[in-house]
C-alpha positions as CSV (number, residue, x, y, z in Angstrom):
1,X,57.6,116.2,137.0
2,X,56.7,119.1,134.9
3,X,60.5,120.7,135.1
4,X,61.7,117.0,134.0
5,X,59.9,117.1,131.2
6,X,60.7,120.1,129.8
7,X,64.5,118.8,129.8
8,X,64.0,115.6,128.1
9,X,65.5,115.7,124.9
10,X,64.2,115.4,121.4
11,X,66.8,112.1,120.8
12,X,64.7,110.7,123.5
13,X,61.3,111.9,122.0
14,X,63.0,110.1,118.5
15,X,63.5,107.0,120.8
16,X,59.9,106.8,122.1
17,X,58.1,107.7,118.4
18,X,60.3,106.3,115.5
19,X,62.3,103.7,115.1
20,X,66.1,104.1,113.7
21,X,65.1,103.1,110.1
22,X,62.0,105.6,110.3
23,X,63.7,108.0,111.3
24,X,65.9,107.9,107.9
25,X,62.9,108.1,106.1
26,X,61.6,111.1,107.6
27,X,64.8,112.9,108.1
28,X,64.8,114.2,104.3
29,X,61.2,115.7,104.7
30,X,61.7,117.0,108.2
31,X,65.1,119.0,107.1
32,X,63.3,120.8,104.1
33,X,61.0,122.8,106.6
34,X,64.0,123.4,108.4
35,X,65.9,124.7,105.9
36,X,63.4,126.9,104.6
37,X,63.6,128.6,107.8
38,X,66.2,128.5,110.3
39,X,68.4,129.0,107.9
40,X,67.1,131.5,105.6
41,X,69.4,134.0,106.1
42,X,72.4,132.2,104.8
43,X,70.8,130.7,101.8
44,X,72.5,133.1,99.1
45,X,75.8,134.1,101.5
46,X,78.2,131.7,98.9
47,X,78.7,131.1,95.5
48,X,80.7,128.3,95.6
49,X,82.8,127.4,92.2
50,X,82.4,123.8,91.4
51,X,86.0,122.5,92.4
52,X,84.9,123.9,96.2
53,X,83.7,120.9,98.2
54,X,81.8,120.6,101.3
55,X,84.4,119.4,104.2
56,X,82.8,117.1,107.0
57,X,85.4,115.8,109.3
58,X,84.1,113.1,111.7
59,X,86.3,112.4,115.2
60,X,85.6,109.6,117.0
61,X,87.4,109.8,120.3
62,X,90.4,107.5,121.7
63,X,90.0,105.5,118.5
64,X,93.4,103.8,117.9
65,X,94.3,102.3,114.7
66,X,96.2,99.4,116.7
67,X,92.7,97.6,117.6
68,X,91.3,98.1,113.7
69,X,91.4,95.4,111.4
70,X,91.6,97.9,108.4
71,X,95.0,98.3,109.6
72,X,96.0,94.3,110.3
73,X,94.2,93.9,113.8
74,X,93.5,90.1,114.4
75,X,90.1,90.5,115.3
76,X,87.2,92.0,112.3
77,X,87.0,95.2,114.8
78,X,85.7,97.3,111.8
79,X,84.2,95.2,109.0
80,X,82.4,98.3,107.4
81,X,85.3,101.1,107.7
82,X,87.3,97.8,105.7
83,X,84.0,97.8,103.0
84,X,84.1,101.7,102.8
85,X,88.1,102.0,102.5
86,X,88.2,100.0,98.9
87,X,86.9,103.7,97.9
88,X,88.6,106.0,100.2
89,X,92.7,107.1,100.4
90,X,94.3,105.3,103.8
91,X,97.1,106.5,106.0
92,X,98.9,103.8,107.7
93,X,101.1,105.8,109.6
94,X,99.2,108.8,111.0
95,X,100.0,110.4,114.2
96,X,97.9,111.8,116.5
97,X,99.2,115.7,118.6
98,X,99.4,113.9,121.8
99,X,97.9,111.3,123.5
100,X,94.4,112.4,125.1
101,X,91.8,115.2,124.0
102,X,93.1,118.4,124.5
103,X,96.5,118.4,122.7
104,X,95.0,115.7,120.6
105,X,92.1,118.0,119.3
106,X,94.0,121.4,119.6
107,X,96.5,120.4,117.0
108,X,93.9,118.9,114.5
109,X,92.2,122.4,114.9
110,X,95.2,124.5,114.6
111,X,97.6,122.6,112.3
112,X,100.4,123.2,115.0
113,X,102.0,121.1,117.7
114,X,101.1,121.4,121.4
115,X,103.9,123.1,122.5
116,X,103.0,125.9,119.8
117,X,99.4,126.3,120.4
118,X,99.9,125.9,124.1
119,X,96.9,123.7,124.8
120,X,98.9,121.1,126.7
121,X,97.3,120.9,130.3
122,X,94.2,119.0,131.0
123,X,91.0,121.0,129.6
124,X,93.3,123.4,128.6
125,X,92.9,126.5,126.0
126,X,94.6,127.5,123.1
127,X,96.7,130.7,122.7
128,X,94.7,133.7,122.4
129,X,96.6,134.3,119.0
130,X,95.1,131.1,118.0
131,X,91.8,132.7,117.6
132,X,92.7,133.5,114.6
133,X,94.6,130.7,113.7
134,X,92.1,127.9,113.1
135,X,90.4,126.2,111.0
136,X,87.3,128.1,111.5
137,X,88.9,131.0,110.5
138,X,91.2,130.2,107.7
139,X,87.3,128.6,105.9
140,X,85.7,132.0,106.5
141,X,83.8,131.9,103.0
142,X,82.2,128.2,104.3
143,X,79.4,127.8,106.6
144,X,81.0,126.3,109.8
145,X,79.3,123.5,111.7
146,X,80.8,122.0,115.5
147,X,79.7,119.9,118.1
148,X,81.2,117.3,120.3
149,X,80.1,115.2,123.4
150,X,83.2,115.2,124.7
151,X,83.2,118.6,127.5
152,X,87.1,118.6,127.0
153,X,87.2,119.1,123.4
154,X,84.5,121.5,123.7
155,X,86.2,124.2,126.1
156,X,88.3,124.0,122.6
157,X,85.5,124.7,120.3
158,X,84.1,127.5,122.8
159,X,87.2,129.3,122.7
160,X,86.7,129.3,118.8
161,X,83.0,129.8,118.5
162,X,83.5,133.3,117.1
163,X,84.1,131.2,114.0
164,X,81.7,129.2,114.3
165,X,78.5,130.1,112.4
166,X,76.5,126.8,114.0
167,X,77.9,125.5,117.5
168,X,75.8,123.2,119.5
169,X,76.6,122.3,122.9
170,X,77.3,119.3,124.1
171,X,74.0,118.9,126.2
172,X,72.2,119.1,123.0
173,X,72.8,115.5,122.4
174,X,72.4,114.2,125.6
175,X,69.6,111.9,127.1
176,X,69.3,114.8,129.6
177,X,71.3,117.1,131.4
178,X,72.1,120.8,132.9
179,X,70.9,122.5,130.1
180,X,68.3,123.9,132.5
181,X,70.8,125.2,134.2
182,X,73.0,126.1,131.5
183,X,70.1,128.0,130.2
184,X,69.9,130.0,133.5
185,X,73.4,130.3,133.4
186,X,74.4,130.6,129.7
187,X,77.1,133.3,130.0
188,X,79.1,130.9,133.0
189,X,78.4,127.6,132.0
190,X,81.5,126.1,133.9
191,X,80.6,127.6,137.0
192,X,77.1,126.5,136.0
193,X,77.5,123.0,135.7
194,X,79.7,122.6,138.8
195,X,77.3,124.0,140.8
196,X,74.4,121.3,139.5
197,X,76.7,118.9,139.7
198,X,77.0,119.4,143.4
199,X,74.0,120.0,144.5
200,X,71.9,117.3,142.7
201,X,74.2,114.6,140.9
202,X,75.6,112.0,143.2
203,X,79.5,111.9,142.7
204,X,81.7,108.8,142.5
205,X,81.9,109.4,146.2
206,X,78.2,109.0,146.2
207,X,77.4,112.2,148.4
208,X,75.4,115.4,147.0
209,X,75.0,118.7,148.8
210,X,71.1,117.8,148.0
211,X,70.5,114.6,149.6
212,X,66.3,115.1,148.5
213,X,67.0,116.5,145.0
214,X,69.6,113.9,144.2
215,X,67.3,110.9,144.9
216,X,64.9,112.6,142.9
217,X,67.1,113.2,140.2
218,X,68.5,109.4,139.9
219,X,65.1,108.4,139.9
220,X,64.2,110.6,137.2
221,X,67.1,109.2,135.4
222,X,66.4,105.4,135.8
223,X,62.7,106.0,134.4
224,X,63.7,107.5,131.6
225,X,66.4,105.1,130.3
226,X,64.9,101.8,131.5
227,X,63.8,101.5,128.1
228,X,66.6,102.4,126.4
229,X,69.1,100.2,128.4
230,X,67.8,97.0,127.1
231,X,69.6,97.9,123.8
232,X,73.2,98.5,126.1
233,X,73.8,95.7,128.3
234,X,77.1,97.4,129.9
235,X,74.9,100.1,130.4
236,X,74.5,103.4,128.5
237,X,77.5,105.5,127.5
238,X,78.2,108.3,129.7
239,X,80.3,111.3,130.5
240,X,81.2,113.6,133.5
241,X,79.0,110.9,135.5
242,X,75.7,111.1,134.2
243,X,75.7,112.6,130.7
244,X,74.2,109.8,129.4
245,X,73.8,110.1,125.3
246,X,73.5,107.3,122.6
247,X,75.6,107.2,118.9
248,X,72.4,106.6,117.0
249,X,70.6,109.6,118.3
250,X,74.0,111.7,117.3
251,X,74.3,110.0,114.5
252,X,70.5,110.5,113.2
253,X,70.8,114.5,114.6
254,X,73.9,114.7,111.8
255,X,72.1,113.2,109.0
256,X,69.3,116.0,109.2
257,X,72.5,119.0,109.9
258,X,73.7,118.3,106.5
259,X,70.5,118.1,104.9
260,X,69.8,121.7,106.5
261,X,72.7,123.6,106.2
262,X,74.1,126.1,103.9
263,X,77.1,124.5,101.0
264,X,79.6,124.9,101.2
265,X,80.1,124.0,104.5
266,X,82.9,123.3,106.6
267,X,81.5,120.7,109.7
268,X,83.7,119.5,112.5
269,X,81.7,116.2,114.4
270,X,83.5,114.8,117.2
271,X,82.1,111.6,119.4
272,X,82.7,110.9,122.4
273,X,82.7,107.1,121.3
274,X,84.9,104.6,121.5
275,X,86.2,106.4,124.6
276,X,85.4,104.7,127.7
277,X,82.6,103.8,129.2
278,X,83.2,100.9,126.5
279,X,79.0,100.2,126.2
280,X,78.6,98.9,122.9
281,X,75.6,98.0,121.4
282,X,73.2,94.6,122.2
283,X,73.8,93.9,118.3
284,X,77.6,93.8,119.5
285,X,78.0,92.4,123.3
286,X,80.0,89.3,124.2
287,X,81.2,89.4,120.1
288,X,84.8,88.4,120.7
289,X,84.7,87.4,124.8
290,X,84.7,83.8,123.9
291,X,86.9,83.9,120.5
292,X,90.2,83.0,122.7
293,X,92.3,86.2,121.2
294,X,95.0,87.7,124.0
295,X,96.7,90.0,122.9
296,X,101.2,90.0,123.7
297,X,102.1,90.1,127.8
298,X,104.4,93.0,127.7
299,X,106.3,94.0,130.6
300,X,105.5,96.8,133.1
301,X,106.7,100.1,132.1
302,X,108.2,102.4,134.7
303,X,105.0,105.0,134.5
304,X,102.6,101.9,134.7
305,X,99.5,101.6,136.5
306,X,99.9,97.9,137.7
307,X,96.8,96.8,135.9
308,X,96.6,93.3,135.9
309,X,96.7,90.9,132.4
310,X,93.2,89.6,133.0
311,X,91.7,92.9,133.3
312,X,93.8,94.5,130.4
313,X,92.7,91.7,128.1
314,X,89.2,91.9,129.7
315,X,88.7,95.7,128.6
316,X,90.3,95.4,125.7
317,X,87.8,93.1,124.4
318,X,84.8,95.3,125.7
319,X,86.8,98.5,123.7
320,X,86.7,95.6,120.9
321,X,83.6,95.0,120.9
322,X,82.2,98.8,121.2
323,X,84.6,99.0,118.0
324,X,82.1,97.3,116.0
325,X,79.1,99.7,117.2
326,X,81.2,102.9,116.1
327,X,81.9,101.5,112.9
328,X,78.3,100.0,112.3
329,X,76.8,104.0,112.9
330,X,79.8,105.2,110.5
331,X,78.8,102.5,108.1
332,X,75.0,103.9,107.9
333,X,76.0,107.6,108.4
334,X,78.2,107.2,104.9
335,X,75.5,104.7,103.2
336,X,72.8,107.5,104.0
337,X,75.0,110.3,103.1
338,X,76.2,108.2,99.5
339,X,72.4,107.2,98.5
340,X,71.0,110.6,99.0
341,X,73.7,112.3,97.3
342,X,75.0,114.2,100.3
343,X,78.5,113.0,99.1
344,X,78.5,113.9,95.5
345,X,79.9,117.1,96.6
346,X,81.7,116.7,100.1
347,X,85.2,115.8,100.7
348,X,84.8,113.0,104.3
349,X,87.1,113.1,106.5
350,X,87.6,110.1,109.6
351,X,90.3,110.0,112.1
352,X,90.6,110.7,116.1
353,X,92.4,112.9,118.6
354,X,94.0,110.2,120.3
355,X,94.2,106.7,120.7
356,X,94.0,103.6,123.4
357,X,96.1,101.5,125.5
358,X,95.6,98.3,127.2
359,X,99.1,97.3,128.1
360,X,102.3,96.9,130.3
361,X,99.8,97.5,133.2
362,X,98.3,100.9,131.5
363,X,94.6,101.2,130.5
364,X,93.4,104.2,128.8
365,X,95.1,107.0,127.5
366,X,96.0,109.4,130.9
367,X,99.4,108.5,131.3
368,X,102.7,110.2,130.4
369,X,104.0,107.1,128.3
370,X,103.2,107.5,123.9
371,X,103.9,104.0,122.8
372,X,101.9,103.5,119.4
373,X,98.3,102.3,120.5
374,X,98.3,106.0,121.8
375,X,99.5,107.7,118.6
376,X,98.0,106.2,115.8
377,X,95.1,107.0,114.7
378,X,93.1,106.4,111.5
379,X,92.8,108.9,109.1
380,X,90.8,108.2,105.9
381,X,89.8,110.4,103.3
382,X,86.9,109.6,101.2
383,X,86.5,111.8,97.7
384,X,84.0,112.6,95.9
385,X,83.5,110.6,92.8
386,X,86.9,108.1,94.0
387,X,86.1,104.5,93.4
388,X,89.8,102.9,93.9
389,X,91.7,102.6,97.4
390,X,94.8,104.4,97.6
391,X,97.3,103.6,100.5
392,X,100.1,106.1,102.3
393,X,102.8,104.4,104.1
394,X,104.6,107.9,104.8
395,X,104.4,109.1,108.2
396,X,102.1,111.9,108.7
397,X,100.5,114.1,111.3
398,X,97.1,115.2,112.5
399,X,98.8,119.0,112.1
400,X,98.6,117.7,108.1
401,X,94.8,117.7,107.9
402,X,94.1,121.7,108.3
403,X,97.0,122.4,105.2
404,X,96.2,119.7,103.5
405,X,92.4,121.0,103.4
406,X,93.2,124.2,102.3
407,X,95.8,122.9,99.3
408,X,92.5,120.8,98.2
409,X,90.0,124.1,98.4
410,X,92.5,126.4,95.9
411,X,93.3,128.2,99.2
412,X,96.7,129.7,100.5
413,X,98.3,127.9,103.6
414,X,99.5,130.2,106.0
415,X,102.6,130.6,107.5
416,X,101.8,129.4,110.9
417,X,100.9,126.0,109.6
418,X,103.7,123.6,111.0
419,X,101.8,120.5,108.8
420,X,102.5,119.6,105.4
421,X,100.3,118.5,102.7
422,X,99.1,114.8,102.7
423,X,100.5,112.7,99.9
424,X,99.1,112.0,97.5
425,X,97.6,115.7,97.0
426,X,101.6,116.5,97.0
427,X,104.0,114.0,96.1
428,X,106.6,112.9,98.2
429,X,109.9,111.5,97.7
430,X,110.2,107.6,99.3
431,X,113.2,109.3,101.4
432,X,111.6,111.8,102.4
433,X,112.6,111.5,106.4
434,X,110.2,114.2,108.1
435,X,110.2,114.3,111.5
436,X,107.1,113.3,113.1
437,X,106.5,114.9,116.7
438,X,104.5,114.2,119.9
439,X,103.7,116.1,123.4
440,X,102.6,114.7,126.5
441,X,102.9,118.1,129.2
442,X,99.6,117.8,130.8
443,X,101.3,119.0,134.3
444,X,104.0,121.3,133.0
445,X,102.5,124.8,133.1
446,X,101.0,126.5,130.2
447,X,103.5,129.4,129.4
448,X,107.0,128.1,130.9
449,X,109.5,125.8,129.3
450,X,108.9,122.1,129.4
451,X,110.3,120.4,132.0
452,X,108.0,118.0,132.8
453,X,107.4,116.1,129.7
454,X,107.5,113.1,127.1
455,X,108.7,114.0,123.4
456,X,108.3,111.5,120.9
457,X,109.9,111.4,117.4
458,X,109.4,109.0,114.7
459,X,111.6,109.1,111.8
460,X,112.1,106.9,109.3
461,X,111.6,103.1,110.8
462,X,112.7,104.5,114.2
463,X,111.1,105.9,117.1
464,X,113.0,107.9,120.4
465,X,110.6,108.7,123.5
466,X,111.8,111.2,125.5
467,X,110.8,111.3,129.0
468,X,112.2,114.2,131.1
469,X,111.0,115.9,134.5
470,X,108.9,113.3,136.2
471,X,109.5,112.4,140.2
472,X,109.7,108.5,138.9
473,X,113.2,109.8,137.3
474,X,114.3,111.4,139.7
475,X,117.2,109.0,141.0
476,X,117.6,107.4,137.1
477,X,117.6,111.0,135.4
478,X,115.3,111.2,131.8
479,X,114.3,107.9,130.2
480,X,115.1,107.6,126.7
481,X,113.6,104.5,124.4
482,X,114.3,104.0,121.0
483,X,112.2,101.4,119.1
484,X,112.4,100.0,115.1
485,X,108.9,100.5,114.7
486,X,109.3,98.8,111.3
487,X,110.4,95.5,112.2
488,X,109.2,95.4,116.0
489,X,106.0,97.3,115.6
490,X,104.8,96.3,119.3
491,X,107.3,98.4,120.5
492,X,109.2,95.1,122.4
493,X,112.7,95.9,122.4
494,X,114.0,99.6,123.4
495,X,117.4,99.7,121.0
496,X,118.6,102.7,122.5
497,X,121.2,101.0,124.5
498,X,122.9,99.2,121.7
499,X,121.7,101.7,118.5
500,X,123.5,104.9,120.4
501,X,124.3,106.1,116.7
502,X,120.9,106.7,115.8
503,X,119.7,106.4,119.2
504,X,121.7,109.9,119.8
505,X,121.1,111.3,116.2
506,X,117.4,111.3,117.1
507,X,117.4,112.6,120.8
508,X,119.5,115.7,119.8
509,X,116.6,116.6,117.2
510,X,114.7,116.5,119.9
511,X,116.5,118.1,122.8
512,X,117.5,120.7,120.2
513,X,113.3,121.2,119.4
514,X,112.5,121.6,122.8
515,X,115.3,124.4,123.3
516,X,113.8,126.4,120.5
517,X,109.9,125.9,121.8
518,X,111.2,126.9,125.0
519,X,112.7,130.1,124.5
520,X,109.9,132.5,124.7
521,X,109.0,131.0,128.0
522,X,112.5,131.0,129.4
């Protein structure tokens, strides 16, 4: 067992030794000796004016505003996020890039739209001209922090890690891993990890290349979380498998980053939670099964996956209920940061790449459809110093948040930037009627025009999806729905038949947006 060993990680160590309060206590002490030497060399790199703040964005995957009750959801989903808000500046209407991880995070990286940056397709790269085009390079004079769990989002942040003056891989926050492997390997990681995965880790098929090593290795990986499964009924959140990792370990590793690190500093955090596997916390399980709450029967759309009611309402209230363990860790992640003064100087940052579905037979978020539990997302700013809540009803973008940024930091906003700056850092006019744009592409190719694809458009009180390309159409021709997202918010009634007028007005923005995107490809 001596090569297990050496793989387990210190979050497990922190599990075994110290308790999650302890582990507060010591994290101030432990960081100092840190600081005084890991990071030595960076110590006198800035002098940062006084109006320069640190920027710590936090991501919390597939987190849809629909299933919040900050944002009128009927169940308290995120009683602490509501506390925190009474000092922070709200948008109501925030759009996410596109609706899963890689156009999702791409765009809040790049400040540009999918079919710009080009990271449509699953797992999917940037443009190489987007290397310097991000917001690790436009913060050049900060100290850049990443990490994410989520492998998908990280193929991103490798692409960008010139930039980067502290990535950590996603391994280093898992219970236990490749990293071995990756260690070996650390030049072909991908490559790498397939490799492991095929000879030792047992596959939803439930074969390995290594029948021997792969019994050894589950076994390995039931003694070493049979303590810490207690605390995760459902089981412990995972990814690609068996990349098991826990919130409170990431969230503890974060506290003692900002203690450590250079000002000012620029840190990019995204979690893998509330994406599935929904395992919330023991604190949190069976919280709303019993409370009676099902949420509207909406009919089957065309791309639907036939899920049933019952299971739709069932896995809604488990992504419910691991709500309330996100927002309990972002809760004690800001208290920490407030109390110890870590905020006195940062500008906070939450919101998501994507969010969540859980109806007209849909579950999750891989799907070409972008009705609203998809799109919006949170997005919160908390200032330094702010002790009012301020709330935005304009629509605005996850492309807003790298210009916006840069307007707040006394910093020119290049021209590439297809965002605008947030309100209320520049005021808008109340008829103001930007349009808002989504991509969903994830099997068109990379560098051709898009014909296989869903373009949404909210303007105003009205949304038009756009759905062109797909083999379901084929006999129909392209789908076009046009909801008043004002007055029937649960997208119920597609107007498009009877609203032509606007219905038409809207769709040639669009078809006239996807002839200019397309012309370098065509």
């Amino acid at each position: 067992m001596r090569f297990a060993d050496e793989i387990v990680t210190q979050s497990e160590k922190m599990n075994e030794q110290l308790d999650r309060r302890g582990f507060i206590k010591l994290a101030g002490l432990f960081s100092l000796g840190l600081a005084s030497s890991r990071y030595a060399p960076f110590q006198n790199l800035y002098s940062p004016e006084k109006d320069i703040h640190n920027i710590l964005i936090v991501v919390f995957d597939a987190f849809t505003a629909h299933n919040m009750s900050l944002y009128g959801y009927p169940r308290d989903t995120t009683p602490n996020i509501n506390r925190l808000a009474k000092r922070a500046i709200v948008y109501h209407n925030h759009y996410a890039g596109g609706n899963y991880t890689t156009p999702g995070t791409a765009s809040l990286l790049t400040g540009t739209l999918p079919w710009t940056h080009r990271a449509f397709g699953f797992n999917e790269t940037v443009d190489k001209e987007f290397l310097q085009k991000n917001i690790f390079h436009v913060f050049s004079q900060y100290f850049r922090i990443a990490y994410t769990h989520n492998p998908v989002a990280d193929t991103i942040i490798r692409q960008l890690n010139k930039d980067i003056d502290d990535y950590t891989h996603p391994e280093k926050l898992y219970l236990f891993g490749n990293r071995f492997i990756n260690f070996l390997f650390h030049n072909d990681p991908d490559t790498a990890d397939l490799a492991w995965a095929r000879m030792i880790k047992k596959k939803e098929e439930g074969y390995s290349y290594s029948l021997f090593l792969s019994y050894l290795y589950q076994e390995y990986i039931r003694h070493k979380t049979e303590n810490i499964h207690k605390n995760f009924p459902r089981g412990l959140p995972f990814t690609n498998v068996d990349n098991y990792y826990n919130l409170e370990d990431a969230i503890n590793w974060l506290i003692v980053k900002l203690t450590e690190v250079p000002t000012p500093y620029l840190g990019y955090f995204h979690f893998l939670p509330p994406h599935r596997p929904y395992s919330t916390r023991q604190d949190f399980y069976l919280r709303f099964s019993y409370d009676g709450y099902k949420s509207k029967n909406k009919p089957e759309h065309l791309f639907s996956l036939h899920k049933a009611p019952s299971f739709l309402n069932k896995i809604r209230t488990q992504y419910d209920e691991y709500l309330l363990f996100i927002d309990a860790e972002f809760g004690r992640l800001f208290d920490y940061l407030e109390q110890n003064g870590l905020l006195e100087n940062t500008l906070l940052i939450l919101t998501s790449d994507h969010g969540e579905m859980f109806e007209r037979g849909i579950a999750y978020h891989i799907t070409p459809v972008l009705f609203q539990p998809l799109l919006h997302i949170p997005l919160l700013i908390f200032e330094p110093g702010r002790k009012s809540r301020e709330d935005v009803y304009a629509s605005t973008s996850a492309i807003d948040v790298l210009p916006t940024l840069l307007h707040i930091t006394g910093q020119d906003i290049p021209g590439y930037c297809e965002g605008e700056v947030l309100p209320p850092y520049k005021p808008q006019s109340p008829k103001h009627d930007r349009s808002i744009f989504c991509l969903e592409a994830k099997n068109n190719p990379k560098y051709s025009p898009l014909k296989q694809a869903s373009v949404s458009l909210v303007k105003n009180q009205f949304k038009l999806v756009y759905y062109s390309g797909y083999q379901a159409l084929e006999e129909t021709g392209d789908l076009i729905e046009l909801y008043d997202i004002q007055n029937d918010p649960e997208e119920l009634e597609n107007l498009y038949p009877t609203r032509k007028g606007i219905g038409d007005e809207l769709l040639n923005i669009v078809k006239a947006k996807l002839v200019e995107v397309n012309a370098p490809y065509v």
